[in-house]
Backbone bond lengths (Angstrom), bond angles and torsions (degrees), N, CA, C in turn:
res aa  C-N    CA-C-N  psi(-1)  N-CA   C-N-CA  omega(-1)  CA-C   N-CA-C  phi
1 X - - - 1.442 - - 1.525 110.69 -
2 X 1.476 110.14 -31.11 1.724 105.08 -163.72 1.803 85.92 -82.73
3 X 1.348 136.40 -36.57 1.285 118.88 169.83 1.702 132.19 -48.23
4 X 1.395 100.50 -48.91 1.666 116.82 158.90 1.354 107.98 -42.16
5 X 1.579 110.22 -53.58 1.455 80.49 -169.01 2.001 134.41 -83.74
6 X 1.674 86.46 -12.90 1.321 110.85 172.87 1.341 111.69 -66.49
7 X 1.498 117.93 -42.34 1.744 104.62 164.36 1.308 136.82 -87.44
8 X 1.444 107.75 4.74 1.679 126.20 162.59 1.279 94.35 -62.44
9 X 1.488 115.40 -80.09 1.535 138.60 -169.30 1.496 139.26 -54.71
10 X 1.283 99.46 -10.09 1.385 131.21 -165.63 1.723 89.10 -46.92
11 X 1.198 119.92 126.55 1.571 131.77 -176.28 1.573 103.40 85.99
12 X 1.125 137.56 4.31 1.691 126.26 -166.91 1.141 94.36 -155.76
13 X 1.568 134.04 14.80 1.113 112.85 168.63 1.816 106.35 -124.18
14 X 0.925 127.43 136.05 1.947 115.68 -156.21 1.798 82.33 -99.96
15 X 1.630 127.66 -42.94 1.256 118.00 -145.90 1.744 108.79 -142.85
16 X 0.817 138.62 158.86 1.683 143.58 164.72 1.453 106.30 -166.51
17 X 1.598 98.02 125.49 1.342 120.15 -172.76 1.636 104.67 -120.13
18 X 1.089 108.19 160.63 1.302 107.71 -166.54 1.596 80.33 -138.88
19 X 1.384 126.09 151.86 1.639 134.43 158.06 1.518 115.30 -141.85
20 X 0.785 119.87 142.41 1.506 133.70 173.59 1.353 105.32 -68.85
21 X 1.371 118.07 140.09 1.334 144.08 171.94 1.557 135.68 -132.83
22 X 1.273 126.33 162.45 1.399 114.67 -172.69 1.773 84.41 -122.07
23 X 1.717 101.13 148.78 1.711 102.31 166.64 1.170 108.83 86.33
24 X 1.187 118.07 32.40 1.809 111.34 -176.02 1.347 130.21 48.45
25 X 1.609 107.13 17.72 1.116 94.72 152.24 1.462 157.61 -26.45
26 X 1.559 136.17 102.60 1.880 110.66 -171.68 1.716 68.16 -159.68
27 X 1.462 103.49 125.30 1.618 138.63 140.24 1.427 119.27 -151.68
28 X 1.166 106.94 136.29 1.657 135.24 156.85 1.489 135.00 -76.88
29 X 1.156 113.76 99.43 1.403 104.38 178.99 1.634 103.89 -115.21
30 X 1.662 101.34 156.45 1.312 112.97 -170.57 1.517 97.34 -139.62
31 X 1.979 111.08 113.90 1.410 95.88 159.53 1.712 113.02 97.19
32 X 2.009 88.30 -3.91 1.481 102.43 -174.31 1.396 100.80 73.55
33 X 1.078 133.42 26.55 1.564 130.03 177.60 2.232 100.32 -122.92
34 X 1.321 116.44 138.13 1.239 104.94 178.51 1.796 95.76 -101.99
35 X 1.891 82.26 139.51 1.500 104.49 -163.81 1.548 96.24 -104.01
36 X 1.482 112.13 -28.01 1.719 99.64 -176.52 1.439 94.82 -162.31
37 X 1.206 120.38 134.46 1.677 123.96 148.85 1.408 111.23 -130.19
38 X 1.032 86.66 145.96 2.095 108.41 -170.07 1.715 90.17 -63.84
39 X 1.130 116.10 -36.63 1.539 114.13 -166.41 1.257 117.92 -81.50
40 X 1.074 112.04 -21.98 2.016 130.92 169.00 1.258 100.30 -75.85
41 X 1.076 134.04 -66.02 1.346 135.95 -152.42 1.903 103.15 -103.21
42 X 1.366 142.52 -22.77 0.972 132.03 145.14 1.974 98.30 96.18
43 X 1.367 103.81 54.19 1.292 125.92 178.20 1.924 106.40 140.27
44 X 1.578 90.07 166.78 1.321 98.43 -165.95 1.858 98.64 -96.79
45 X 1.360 124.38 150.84 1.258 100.82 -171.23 1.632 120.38 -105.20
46 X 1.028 104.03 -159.73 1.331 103.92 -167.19 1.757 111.42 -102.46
47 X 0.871 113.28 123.29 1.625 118.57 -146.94 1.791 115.00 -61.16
48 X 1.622 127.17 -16.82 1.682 121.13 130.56 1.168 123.26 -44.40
49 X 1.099 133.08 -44.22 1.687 118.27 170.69 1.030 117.80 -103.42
50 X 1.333 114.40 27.81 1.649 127.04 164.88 1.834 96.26 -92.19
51 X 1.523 113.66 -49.31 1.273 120.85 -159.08 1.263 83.77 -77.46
52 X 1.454 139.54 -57.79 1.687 133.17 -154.26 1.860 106.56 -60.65
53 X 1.593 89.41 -26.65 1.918 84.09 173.99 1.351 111.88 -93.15
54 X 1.166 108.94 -23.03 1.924 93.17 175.83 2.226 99.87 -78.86
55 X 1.469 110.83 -42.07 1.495 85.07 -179.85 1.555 120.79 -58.43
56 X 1.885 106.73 -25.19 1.436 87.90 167.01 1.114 164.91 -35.43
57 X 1.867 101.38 -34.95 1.302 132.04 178.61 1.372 110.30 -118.44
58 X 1.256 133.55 -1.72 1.721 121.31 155.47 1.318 98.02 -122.23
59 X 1.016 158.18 -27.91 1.514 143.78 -171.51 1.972 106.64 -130.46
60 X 1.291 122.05 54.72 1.514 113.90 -176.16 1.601 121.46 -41.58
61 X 1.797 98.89 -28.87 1.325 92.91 -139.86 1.919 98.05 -95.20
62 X 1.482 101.68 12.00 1.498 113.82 -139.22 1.885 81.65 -100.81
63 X 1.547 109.53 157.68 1.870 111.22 -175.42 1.937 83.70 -147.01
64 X 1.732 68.33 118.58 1.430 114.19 170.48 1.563 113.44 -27.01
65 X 1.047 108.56 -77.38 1.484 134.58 176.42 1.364 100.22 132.84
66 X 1.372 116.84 -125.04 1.504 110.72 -151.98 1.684 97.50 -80.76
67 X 1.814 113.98 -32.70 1.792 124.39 173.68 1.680 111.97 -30.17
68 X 2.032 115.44 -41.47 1.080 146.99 -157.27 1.662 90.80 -51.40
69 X 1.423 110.54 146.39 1.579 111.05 160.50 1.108 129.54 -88.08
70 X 0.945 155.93 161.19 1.633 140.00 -173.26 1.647 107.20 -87.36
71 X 0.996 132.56 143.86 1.558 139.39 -162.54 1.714 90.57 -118.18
């Protein structure tokens, strides 16, 4: 996923960190904003609406291509 999102983002993304966790930990935040936790939402997701929530909050105005959801 952290590759996906680095070649979605490629120019708009400055940083991706990855950290180790205990407990299944896995959330994403973008912007200091949290974009996904496995523990909120109760599974890990599926990596199009992984990308449609991180362009949400650094690139809104930007379309996916075909990954894109239909509005």
């Amino acid at each position: 996923m952290a590759q996906e999102l680095l070649s979605t983002f490629d120019g708009e993304l400055t940083e991706l960190t990855l950290k180790t966790g205990t407990g299944g930990i896995f959330e994403v935040t973008a912007d200091d904003q949290l974009v996904w936790s496995r523990k909120l939402e109760g599974r890990f997701p599926e990596i199009t609406e992984l990308k449609q929530r991180v362009r949400d909050v650094i690139v809104p105005d930007r379309d996916l291509g075909h990954s894109d959801r239909k509005k």
